[in-house]
C-alpha positions as YAML, in Angstrom:
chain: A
units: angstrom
residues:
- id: 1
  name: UNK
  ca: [-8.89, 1.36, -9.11]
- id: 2
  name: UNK
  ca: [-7.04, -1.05, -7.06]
- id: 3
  name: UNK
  ca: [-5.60, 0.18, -3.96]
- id: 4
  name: UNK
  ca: [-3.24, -1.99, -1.57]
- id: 5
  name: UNK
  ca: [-1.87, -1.06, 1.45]
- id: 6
  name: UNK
  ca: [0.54, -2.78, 3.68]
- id: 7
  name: UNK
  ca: [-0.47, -4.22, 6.67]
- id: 8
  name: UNK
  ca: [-0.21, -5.81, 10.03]
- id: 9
  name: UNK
  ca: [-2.88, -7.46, 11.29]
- id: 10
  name: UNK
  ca: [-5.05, -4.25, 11.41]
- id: 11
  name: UNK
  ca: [-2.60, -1.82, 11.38]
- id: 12
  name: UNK
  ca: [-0.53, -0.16, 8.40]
- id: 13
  name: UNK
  ca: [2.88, -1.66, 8.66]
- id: 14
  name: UNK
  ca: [5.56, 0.67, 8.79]
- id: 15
  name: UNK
  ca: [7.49, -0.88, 5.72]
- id: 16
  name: UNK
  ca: [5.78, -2.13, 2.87]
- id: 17
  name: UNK
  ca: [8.48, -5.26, 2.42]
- id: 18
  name: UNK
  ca: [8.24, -6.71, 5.82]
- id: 19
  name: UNK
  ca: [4.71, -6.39, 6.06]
- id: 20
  name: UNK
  ca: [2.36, -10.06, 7.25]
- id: 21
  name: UNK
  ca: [-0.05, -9.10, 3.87]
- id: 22
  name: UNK
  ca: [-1.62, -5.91, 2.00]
- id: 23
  name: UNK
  ca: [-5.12, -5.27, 2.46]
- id: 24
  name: UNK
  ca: [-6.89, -4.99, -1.19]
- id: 25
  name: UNK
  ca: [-9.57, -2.77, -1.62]
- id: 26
  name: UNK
  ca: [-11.04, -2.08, -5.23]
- id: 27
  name: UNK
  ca: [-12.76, 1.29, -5.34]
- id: 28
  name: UNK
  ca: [-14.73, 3.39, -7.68]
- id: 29
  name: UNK
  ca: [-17.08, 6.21, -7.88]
- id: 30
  name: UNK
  ca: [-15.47, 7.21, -3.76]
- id: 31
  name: UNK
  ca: [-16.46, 3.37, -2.89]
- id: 32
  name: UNK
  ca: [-15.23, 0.83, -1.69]
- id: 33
  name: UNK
  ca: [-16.78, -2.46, -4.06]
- id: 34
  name: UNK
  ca: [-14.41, -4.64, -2.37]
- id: 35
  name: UNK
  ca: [-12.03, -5.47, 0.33]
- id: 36
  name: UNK
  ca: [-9.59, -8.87, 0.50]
- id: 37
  name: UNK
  ca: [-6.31, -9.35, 2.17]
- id: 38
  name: UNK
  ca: [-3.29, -10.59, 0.33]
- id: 39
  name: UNK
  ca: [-0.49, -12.92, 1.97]
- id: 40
  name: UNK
  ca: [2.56, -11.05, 1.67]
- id: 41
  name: UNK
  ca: [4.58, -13.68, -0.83]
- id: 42
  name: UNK
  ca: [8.18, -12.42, 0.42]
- id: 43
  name: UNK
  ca: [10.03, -10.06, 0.38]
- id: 44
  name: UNK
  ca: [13.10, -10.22, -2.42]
- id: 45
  name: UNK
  ca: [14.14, -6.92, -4.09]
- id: 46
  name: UNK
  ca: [12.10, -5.91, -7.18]
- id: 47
  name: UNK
  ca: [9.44, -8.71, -6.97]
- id: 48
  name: UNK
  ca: [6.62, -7.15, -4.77]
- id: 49
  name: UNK
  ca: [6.49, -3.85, -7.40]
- id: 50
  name: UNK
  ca: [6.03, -6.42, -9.87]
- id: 51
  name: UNK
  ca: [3.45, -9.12, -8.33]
- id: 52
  name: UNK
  ca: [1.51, -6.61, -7.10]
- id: 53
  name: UNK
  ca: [1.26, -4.66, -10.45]
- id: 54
  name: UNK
  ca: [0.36, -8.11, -11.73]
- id: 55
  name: UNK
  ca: [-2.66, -7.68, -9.10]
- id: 56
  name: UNK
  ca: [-4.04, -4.64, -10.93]
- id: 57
  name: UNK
  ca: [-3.17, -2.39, -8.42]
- id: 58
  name: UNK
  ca: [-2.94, 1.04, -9.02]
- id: 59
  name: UNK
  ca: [-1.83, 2.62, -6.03]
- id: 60
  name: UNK
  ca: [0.37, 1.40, -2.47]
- id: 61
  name: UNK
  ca: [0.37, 2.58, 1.00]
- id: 62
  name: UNK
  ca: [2.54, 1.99, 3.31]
- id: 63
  name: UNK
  ca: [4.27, 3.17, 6.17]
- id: 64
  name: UNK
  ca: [7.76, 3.82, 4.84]
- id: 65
  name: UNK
  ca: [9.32, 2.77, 1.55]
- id: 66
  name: UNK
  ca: [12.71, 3.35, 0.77]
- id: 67
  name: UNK
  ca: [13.91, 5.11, -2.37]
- id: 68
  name: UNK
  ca: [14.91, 1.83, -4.63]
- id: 69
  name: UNK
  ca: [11.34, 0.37, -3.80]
- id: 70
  name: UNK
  ca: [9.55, 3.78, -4.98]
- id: 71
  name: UNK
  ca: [11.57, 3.34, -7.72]
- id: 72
  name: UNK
  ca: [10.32, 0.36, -8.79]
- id: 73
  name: UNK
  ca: [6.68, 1.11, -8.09]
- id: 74
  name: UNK
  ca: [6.87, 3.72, -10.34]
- id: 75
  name: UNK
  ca: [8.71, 1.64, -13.48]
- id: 76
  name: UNK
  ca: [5.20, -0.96, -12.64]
- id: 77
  name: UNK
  ca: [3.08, 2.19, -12.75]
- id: 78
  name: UNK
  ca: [1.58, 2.31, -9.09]
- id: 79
  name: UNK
  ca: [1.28, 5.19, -7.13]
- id: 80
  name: UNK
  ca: [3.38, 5.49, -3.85]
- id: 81
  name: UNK
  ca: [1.80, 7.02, -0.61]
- id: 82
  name: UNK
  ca: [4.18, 6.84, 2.39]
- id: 83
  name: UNK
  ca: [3.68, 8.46, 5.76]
- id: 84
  name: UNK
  ca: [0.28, 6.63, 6.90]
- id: 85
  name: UNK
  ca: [-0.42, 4.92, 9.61]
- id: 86
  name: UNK
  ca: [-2.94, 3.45, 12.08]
- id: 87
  name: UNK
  ca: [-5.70, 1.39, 11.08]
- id: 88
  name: UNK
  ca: [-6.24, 0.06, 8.08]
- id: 89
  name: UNK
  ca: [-9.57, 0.60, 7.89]
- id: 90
  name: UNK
  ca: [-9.38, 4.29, 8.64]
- id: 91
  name: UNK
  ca: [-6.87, 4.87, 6.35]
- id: 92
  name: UNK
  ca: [-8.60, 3.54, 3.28]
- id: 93
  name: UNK
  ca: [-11.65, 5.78, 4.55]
- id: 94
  name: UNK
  ca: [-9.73, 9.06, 4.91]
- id: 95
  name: UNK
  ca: [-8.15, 7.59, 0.53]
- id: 96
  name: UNK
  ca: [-11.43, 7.44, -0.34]
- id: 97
  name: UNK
  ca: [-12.78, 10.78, 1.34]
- id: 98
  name: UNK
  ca: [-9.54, 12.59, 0.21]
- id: 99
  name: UNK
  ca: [-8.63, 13.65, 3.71]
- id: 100
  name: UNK
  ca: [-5.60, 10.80, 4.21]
- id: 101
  name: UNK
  ca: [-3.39, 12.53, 6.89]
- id: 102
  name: UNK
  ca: [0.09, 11.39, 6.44]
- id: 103
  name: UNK
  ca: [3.39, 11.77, 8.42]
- id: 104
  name: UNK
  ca: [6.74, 11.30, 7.15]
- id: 105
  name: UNK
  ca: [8.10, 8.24, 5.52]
- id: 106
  name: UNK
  ca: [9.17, 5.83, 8.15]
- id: 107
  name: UNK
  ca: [11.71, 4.38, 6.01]
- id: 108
  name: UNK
  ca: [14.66, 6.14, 4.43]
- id: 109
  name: UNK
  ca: [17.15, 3.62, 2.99]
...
């Protein structure tokens, strides 16, 4: 599975749209095969759901994500995780480990 989260520089950003790029990781079996980052190619309501479904990613994680967003992941068939933050590194390791700790969503609108 594909897994992207949104990011700046090394940390999660805390909302998905704004974010400088998402950092790719393709994992399988609990490993990580691969790791790339993405430029983030703008931010204009309902195209990020949809170019990064077009990326074969499964499942998002981001800071904060407001409601219409979610919605639209979900209609492209990608998983939403919200509340995480800190590095991006460390939160892909506590995905793949199953121990993600997660606050609340940073972004409610």
């Amino acid at each position: 599975m594909k897994v992207a989260v949104a990011t700046n520089e090394k940390e999660v950003s805390a909302h998905f749209g704004h974010c400088l790029s998402f950092t790719v990781v393709e994992i399988e079996n609990d490993k990580v095969l691969s790791k790339k980052e993405v430029a983030n190619p703008g931010h204009q309501p309902g195209f990020l759901p949809v170019f990064l479904a077009e990326q074969g990613i499964g499942c998002i994680i981001v800071g904060g994500m407001g409601q219409n967003a979610q919605m639209l992941f979900a209609q492209n068939g990608i998983e939403i995780i919200t509340g995480a933050c800190g590095l991006v590194d460390d939160v892909i390791k506590g995905y793949v480990e199953g121990n993600l700790v997660l606050g609340d969503n940073i972004c409610d609108h």
